[in-house]
C-alpha positions in Angstrom: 110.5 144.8 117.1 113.1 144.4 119.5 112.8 144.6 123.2 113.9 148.7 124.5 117.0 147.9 127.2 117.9 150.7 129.2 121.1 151.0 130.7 119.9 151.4 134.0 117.9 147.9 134.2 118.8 145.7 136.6 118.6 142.4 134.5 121.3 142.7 132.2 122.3 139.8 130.4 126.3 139.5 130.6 126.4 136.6 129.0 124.9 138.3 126.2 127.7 140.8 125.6 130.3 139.6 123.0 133.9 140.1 123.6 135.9 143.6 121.4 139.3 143.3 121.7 140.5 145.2 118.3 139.3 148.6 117.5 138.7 150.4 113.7 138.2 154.1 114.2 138.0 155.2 110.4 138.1 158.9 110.0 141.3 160.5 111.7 139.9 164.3 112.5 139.3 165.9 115.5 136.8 163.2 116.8 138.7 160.3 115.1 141.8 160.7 116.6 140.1 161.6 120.1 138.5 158.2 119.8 141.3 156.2 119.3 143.7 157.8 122.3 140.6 156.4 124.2 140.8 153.3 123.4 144.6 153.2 123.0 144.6 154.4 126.5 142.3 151.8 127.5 144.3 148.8 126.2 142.7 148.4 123.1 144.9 148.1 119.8 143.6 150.4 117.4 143.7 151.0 113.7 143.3 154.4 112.4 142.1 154.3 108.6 142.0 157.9 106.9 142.5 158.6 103.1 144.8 161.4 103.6 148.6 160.6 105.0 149.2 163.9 106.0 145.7 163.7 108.1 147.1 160.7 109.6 150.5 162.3 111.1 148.8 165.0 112.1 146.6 162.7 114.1 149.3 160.9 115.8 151.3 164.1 116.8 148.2 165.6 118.5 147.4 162.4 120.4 150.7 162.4 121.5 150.4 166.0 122.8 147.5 165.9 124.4 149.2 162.4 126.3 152.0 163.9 126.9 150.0 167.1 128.7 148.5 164.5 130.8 152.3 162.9 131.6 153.0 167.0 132.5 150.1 166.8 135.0 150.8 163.6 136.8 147.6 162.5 135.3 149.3 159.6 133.7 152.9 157.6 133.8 155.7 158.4 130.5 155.3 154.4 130.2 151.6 154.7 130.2 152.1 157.1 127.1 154.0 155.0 125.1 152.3 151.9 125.6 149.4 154.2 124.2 151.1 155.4 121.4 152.5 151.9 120.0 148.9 150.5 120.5 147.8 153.1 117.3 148.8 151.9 113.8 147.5 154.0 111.1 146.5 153.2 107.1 145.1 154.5 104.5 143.1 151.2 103.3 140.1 149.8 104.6 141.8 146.7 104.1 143.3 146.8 107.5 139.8 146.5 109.1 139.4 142.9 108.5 140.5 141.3 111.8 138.5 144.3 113.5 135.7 143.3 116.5 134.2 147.0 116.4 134.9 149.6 113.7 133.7 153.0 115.0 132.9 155.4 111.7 134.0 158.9 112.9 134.0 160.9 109.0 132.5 164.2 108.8 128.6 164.7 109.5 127.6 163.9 106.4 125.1 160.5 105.5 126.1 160.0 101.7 129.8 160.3 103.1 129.1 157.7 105.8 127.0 155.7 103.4 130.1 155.4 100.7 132.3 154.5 103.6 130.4 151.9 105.2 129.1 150.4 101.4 133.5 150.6 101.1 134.1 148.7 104.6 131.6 145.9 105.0 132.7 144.0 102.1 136.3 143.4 104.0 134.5 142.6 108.1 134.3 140.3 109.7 131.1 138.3 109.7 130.6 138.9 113.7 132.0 142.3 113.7 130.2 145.5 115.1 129.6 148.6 113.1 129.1 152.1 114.3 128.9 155.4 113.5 129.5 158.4 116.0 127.6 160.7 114.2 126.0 163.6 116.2 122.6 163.6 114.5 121.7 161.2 111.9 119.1 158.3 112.0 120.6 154.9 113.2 117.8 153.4 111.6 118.4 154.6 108.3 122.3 154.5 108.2 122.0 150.7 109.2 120.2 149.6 106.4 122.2 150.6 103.9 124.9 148.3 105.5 125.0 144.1 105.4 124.3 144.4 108.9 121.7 146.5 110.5 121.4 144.2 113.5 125.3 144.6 114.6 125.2 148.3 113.8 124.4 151.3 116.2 125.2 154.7 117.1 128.4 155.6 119.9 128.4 159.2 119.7 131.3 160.2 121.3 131.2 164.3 123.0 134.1 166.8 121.8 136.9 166.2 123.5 136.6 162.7 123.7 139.5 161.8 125.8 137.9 164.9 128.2 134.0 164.6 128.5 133.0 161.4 130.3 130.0 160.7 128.5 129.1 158.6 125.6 124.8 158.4 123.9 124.5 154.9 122.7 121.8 154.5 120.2 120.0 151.6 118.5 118.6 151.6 115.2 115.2 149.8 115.1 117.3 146.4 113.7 119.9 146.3 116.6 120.3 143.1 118.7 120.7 143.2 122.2 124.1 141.3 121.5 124.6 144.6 120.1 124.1 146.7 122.3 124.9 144.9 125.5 128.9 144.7 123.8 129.1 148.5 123.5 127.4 149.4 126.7 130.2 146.8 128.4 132.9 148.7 126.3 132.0 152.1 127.0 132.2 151.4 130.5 135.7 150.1 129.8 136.5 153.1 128.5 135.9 154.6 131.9 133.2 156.6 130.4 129.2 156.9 131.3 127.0 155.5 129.0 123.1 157.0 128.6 120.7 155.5 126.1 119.0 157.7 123.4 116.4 156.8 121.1 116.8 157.2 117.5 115.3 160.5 117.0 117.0 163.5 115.3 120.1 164.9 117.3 119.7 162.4 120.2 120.1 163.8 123.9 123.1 166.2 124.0 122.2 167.6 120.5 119.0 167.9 120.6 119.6 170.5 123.4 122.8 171.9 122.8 122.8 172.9 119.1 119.7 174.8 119.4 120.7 177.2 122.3 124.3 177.7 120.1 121.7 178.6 116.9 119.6 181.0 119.0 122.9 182.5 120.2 123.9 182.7 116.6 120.3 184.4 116.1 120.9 186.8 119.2 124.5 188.1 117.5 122.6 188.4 114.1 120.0 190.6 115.4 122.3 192.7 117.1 121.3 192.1 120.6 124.7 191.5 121.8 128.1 191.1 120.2 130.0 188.2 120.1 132.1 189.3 123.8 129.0 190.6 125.6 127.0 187.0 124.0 129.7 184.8 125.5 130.4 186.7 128.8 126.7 186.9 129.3 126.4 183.0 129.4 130.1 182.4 131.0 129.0 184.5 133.6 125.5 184.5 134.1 124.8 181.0 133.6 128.0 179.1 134.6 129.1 177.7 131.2 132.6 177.0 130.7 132.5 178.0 127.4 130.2 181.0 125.4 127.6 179.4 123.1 129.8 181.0 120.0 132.9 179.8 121.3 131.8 176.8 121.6 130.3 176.5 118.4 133.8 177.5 116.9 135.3 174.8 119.4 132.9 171.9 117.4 132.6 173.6 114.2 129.8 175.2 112.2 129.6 173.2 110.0 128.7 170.2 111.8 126.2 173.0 113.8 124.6 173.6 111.0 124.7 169.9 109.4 122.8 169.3 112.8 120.3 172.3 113.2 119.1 171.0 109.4 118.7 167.1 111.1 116.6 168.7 113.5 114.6 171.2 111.2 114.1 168.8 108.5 113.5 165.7 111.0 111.0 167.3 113.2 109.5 170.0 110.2 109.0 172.5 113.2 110.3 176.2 112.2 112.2 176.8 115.9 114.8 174.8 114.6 115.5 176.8 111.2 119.4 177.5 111.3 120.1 181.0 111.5 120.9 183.1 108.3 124.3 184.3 109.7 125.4 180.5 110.6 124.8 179.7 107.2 126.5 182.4 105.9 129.7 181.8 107.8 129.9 178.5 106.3 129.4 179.3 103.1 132.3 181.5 103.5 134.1 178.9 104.8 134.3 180.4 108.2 134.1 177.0 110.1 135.8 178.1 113.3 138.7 176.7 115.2 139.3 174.4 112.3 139.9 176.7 109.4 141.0 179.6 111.8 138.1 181.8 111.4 134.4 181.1 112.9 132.8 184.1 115.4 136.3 184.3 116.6 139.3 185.2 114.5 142.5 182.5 115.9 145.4 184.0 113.8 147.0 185.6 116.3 148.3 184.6 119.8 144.5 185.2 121.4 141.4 184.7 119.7 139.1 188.1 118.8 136.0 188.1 118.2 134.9 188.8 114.3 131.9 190.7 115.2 
């Protein structure tokens, strides 16, 4: 078994880390495209591989918004946008991989999507190239060995806005080498962002937390202890969040809620992470949240109203 290596030890090998340079970010949604203004931002070239065109434009228009808010705030330089911008090319074929030092996998929650994609990619690597997932939940362990690499594979899990939240769970899957890991944890930190090391059990840190106090808010609205307002005022207010649990389940999606809450209830069999009936309902519906317009909030009109 390989040796644990936190992040905070003091005898880190440098010489052990192995030098990225291009970046593959395959999956151009809402945490695909945040990933790659990252690294655009950060110097890195980037390819953006999606199957869908349209997904792709859309992509590239939002990253240039949100870079050009920043340009409006004095956060960054117009120059520093563009150089960005031109450091993003985008495909629809894996193909464009191949010269790649670290592909990032950023699809939808889902491990017979992931495994499709990565059984798709690894043919076309390179031998000494990285592969990663950002997946919120999934084993590490399990998603590498369905690749031709388990021991350059690991998890970079990425938090919702990625070009916003500073910090990034890096997670090894029983086969990953230090080499491994010691190249992402000196790329994350590149990034500018903080990086804190999670063992490969279900949901990781952040998840593991987070998704369950979302799911019990779920379970407070569905037995009628509070509405949907009074729910996220209650914690807004009362606890300091920035955003109400329901909000901020709309803000990531509930369908990637609930993919997680069923990690965690099937990973660790224990009942206090059953997903709520009403969170399952809404997605069978196809109430997803921000992303399809309707979740606990209702975003057709010019300010969002609560559906309950």
């Amino acid at each position: 078994m390989n040796k644990i290596i936190n992040i905070d030890d003091e005898k880190r090998s440098n010489n052990m880390s192995i030098e990225i340079k291009n970046i593959g970010v395959i999956g151009a949604g809402q945490m695909g495209l945040g990933i790659a203004h990252v690294c655009a931002a950060s110097n890195y070239d980037v390819k953006l591989v999606d199957i869908d065109d349209a997904a792709l434009a859309r992509a590239i228009d939002e990253i240039d918004k949100n870079l050009g808010r920043l340009v409006s705030r004095g956060k960054i330089s117009d120059a520093d946008k563009k150089s960005a911008i031109s450091k993003i090319s985008t495909d629809t074929s894996f193909d464009s991989l191949s010269d790649c030092d670290l592909v990032i996998e950023a699809a939808t929650e889902n491990e017979e999507i992931k495994n499709a994609i990565f059984a798709q990619v690894c043919p076309i690597l390179k031998e000494d190239a990285i592969l990663s997932t950002n997946t919120s939940s999934i084993s590490i362990t399990r998603l590498a060995a369905q690749t031709d690499r388990p021991g350059r594979f690991m998890g970079i899990h990425f938090m919702n806005p990625a070009p916003l939240m500073e910090l990034i769970e890096l997670i090894r899957g029983i086969a990953t080498e230090p080499e491994t890991f010691e190249s992402i944890r000196d790329f994350t930190t590149k990034l500018g962002k903080t990086p804190v090391s999670a063992e490969d059990f279900p949901a990781f840190i952040v998840n593991r937390i987070l998704l369950p106090m979302i799911n019990e808010a779920v379970y407070t609205l569905y037995e009628g202890v509070g509405s949907v307002d009074a729910i996220d005022t209650a914690m807004k207010l009362g606890a300091h969040h920035p955003m109400g649990p329901l909000e901020l389940a709309d803000f990531i999606g509930l369908d990637t809620c609930l993919s997680v809450m069923q990690v965690l209830h099937d990973g660790l069999a224990d009942t206090k992470y059953r997903p709520c009936p009403l969170l399952v309902k809404y997605v069978e519906a196809g109430w997803l949240g921000r992303k399809s317009g309707r979740g606990f909030y209702d975003y057709s009109g010019d300010v969002p109203q609560p559906t309950r």
